[in-house]
KOLZAMAR-36600 format. One record per residue (C-alpha): residue number from 0; residue in one letter; x, y, z. Coordinates in steps of 0.5 Angstrom, whole numbers, plus 500, padded with zeros to 3 digits. Layout:
<i: NUM, aa: A, u: X, v: Y, w: Z>
...
% end
This chain:
<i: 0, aa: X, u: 500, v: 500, w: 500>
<i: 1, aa: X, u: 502, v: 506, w: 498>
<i: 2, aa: X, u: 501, v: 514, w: 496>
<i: 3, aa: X, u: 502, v: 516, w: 489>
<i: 4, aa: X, u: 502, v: 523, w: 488>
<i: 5, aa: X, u: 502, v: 525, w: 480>
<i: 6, aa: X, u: 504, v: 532, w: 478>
<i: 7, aa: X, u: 509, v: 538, w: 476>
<i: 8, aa: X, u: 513, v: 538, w: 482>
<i: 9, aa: X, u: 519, v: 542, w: 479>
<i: 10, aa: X, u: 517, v: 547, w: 483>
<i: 11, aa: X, u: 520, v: 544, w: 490>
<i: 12, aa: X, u: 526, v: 541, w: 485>
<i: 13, aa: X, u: 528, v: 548, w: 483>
<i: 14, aa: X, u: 525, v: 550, w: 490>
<i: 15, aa: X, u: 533, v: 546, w: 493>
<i: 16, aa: X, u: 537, v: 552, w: 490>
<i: 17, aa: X, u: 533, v: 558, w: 492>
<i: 18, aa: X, u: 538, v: 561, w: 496>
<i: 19, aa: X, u: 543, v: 561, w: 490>
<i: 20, aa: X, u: 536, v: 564, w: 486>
<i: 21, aa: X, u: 536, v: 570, w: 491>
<i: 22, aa: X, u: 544, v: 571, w: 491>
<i: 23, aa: X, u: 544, v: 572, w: 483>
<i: 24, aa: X, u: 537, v: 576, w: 483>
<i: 25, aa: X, u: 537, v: 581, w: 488>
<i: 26, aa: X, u: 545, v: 581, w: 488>
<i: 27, aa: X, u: 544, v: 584, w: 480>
<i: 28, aa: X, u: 538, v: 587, w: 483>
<i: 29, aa: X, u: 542, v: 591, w: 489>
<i: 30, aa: X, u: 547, v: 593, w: 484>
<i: 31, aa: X, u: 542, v: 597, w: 479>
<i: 32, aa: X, u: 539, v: 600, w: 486>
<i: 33, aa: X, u: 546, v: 602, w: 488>
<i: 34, aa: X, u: 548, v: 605, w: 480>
<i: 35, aa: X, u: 541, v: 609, w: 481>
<i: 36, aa: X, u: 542, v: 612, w: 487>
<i: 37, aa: X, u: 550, v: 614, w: 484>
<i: 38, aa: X, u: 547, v: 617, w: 478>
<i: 39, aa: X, u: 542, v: 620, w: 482>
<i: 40, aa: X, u: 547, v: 624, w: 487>
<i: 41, aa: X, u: 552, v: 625, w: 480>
<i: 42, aa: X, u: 546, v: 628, w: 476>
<i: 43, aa: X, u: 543, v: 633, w: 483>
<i: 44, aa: X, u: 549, v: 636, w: 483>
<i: 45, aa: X, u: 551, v: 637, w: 476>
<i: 46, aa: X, u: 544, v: 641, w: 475>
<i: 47, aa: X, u: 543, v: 644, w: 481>
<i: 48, aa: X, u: 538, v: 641, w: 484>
<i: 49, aa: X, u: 539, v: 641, w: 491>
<i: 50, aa: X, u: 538, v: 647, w: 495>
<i: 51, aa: X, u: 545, v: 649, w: 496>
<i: 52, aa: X, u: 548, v: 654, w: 502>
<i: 53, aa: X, u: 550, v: 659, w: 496>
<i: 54, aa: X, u: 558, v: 660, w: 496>
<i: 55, aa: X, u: 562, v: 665, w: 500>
<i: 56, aa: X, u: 564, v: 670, w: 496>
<i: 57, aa: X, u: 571, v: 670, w: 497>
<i: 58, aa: X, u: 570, v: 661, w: 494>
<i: 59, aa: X, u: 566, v: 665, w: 487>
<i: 60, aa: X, u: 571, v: 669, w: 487>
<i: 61, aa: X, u: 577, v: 664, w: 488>
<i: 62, aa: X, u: 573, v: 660, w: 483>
<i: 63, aa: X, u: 573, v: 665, w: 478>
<i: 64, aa: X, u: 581, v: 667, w: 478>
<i: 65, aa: X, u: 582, v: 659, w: 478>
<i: 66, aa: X, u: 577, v: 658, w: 471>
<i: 67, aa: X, u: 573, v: 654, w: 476>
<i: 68, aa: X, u: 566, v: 652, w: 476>
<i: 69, aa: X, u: 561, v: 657, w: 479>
<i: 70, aa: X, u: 557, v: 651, w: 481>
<i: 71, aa: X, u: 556, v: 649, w: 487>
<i: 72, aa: X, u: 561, v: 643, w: 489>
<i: 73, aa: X, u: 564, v: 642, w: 482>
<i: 74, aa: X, u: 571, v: 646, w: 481>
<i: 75, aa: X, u: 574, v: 641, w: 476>
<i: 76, aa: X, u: 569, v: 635, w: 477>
<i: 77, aa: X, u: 574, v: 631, w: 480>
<i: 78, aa: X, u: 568, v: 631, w: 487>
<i: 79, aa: X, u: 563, v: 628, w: 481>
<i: 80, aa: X, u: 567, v: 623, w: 478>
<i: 81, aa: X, u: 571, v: 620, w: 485>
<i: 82, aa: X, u: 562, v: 618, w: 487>
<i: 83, aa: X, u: 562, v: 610, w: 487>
<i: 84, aa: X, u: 559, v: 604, w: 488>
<i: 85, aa: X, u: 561, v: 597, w: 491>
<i: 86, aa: X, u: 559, v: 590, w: 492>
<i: 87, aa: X, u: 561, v: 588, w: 498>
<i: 88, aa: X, u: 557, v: 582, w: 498>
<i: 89, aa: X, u: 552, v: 579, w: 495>
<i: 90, aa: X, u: 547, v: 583, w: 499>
<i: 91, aa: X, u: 551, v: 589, w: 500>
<i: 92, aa: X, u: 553, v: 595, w: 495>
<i: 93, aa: X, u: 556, v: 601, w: 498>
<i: 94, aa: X, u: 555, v: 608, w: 495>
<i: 95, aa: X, u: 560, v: 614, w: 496>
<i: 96, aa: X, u: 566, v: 618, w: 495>
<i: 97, aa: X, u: 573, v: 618, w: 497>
<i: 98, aa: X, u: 573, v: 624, w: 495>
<i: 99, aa: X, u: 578, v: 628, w: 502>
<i: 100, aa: X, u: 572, v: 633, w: 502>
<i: 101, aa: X, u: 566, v: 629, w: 502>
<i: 102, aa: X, u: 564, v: 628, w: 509>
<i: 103, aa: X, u: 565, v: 636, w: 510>
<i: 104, aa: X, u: 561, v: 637, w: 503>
<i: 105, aa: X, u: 555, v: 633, w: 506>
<i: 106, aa: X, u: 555, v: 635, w: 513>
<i: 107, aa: X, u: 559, v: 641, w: 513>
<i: 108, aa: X, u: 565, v: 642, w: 517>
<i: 109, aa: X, u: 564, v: 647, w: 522>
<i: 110, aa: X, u: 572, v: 649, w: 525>
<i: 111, aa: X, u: 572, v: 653, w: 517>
<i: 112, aa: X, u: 565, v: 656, w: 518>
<i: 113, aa: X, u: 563, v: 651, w: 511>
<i: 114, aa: X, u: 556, v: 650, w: 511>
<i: 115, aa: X, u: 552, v: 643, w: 510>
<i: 116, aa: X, u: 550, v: 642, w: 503>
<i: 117, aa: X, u: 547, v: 635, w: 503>
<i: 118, aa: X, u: 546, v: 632, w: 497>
<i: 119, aa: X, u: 548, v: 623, w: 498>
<i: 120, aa: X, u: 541, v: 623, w: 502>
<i: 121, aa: X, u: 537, v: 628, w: 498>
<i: 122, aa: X, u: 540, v: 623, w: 492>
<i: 123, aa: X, u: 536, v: 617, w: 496>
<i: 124, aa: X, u: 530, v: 619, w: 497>
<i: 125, aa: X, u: 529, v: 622, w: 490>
<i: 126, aa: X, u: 531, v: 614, w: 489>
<i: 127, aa: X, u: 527, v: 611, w: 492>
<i: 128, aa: X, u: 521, v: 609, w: 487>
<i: 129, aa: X, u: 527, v: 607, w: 483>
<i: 130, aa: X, u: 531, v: 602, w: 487>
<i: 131, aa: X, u: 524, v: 599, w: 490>
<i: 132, aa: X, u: 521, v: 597, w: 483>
<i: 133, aa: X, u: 528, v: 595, w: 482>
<i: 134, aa: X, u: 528, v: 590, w: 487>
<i: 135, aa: X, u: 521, v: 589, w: 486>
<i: 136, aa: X, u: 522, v: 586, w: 479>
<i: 137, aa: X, u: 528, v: 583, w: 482>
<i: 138, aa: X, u: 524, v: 579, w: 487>
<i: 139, aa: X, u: 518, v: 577, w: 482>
<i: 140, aa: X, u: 523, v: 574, w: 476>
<i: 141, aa: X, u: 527, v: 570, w: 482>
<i: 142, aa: X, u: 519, v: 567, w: 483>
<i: 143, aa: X, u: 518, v: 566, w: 476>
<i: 144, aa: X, u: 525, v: 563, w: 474>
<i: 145, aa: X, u: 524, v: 558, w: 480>
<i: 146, aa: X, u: 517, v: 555, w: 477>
<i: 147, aa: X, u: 518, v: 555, w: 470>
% end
């Protein structure tokens, strides 16, 4: 005597390897989420679109004698191009700069009277539709692979 079940069971064979389903979907999925958010950052300062503490006019004129950028945190581009992202692992991506003045540009740095002018977490937020629909489509795609 025995139980015969009849039926499509690769969902449960394909189900086994479900952690390396996750790792391949949501890993690519965290790094377009990640690239989203630098685009972001690099494309709110280069237009502008934060709101920015003005420059001092001492930093405009300086700026002006160098041939520098009138913008807000671009002289030469360097701050833009040092904005990276980095797998660390299959579920975490970091976004940032190495950039020496960063941490002064998003916070402000106080001992020399520089004002915060936030743009990595205005660049977040402004993401957030993006990267969730990223993760989203991710998290659907990894469903479907495993049942079809």
């Amino acid at each position: 005597m025995g139980l015969n079940f009849t039926g499509n069971w690769d969902f449960f064979d394909n189900a086994k390897h479900i952690d390396t389903h996750i790792r391949e979907h949501m890993g690519n999925a965290l790094e377009t989420a990640a690239e989203i958010v630098r685009a972001n950052v690099v494309k709110g300062i280069r237009d502008q679109r934060y709101p920015f503490a003005p420059l001092a006019q001492r930093t405009k004129e300086y700026k002006q004698m160098k041939g520098l950028s009138p913008l807000i945190l671009i002289a030469e581009g360097d701050y833009l191009a040092s904005f990276t992202t980095k797998k660390v692992s299959w579920d975490e991506v970091h976004i940032g700069s190495n950039h020496p003045q960063s941490r002064a540009l998003e916070f402000g740095y106080e001992p020399r009277g520089l004002p915060a002018r936030p743009h990595l977490g205005l660049a977040l937020a402004e993401s957030t539709h993006d990267v969730m629909s990223t993760l989203r489509d991710a998290f659907a795609t990894m469903f479907t692979g495993l049942i079809e």
